[in-house]
C-alpha positions as CSV (number, residue, x, y, z in Angstrom):
1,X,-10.8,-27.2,30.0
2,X,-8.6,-29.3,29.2
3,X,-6.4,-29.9,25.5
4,X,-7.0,-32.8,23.6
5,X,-5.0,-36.0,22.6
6,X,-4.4,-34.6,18.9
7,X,-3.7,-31.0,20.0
8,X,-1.3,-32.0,22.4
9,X,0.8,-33.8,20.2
10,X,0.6,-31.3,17.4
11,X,2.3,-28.6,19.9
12,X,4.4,-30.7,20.9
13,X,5.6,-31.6,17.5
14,X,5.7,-27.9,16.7
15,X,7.5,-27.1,19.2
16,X,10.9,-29.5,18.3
17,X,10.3,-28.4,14.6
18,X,13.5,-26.7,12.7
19,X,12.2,-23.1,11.4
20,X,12.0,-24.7,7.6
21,X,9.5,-27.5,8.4
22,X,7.8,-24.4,10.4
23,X,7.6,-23.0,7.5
24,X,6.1,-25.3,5.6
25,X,4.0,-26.8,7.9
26,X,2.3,-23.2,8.0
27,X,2.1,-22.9,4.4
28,X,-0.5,-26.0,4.1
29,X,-2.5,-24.8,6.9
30,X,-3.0,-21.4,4.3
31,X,-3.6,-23.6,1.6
32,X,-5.5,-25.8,3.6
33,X,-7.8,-22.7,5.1
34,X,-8.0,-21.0,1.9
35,X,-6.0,-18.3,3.5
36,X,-8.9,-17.2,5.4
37,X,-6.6,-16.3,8.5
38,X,-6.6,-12.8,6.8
39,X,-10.6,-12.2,7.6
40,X,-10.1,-13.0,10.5
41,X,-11.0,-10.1,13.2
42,X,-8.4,-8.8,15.8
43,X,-9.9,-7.9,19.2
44,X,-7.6,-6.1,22.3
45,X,-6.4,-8.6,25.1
46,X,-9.2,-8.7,27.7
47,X,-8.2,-9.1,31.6
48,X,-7.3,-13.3,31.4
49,X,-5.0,-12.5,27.7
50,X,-3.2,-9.4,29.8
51,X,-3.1,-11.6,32.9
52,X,-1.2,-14.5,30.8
53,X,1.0,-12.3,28.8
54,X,2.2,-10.6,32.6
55,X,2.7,-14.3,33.5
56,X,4.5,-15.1,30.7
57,X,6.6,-12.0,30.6
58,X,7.7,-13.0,34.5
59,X,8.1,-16.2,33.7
60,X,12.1,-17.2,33.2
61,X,11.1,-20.5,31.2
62,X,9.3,-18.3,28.7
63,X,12.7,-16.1,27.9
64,X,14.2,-18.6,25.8
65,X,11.1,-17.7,23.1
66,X,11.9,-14.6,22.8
């Protein structure tokens, strides 16, 4: 599966974004999902999410998020 032309340049733009524009960049996607993010249900990590999160966790690229 690969990610798409748009999505690809949104992360990539969200990732060089100061905390502020962050910020407010999140704020519109509420407004612009009626904040429905709250309805939305949380389900435990299967084997692949606990595989990625081990990877990530190993991973020394991945310290500097933390």
């Amino acid at each position: 599966m690969s990610i798409s032309n748009i999505k690809e340049r949104l992360l990539g733009a969200i990732t060089v974004m100061d905390e502020a524009n962050a910020a407010r960049l999140w704020e519109y996607l509420l407004e612009l999902s009626g904040n429905r993010w709250d309805s939305v249900e949380e389900e435990d990590p299967d084997e692949v999410d606990l595989n990625m999160i081990q990877e990530a966790e190993s991973d020394p690229d991945c310290q500097i998020f933390r």
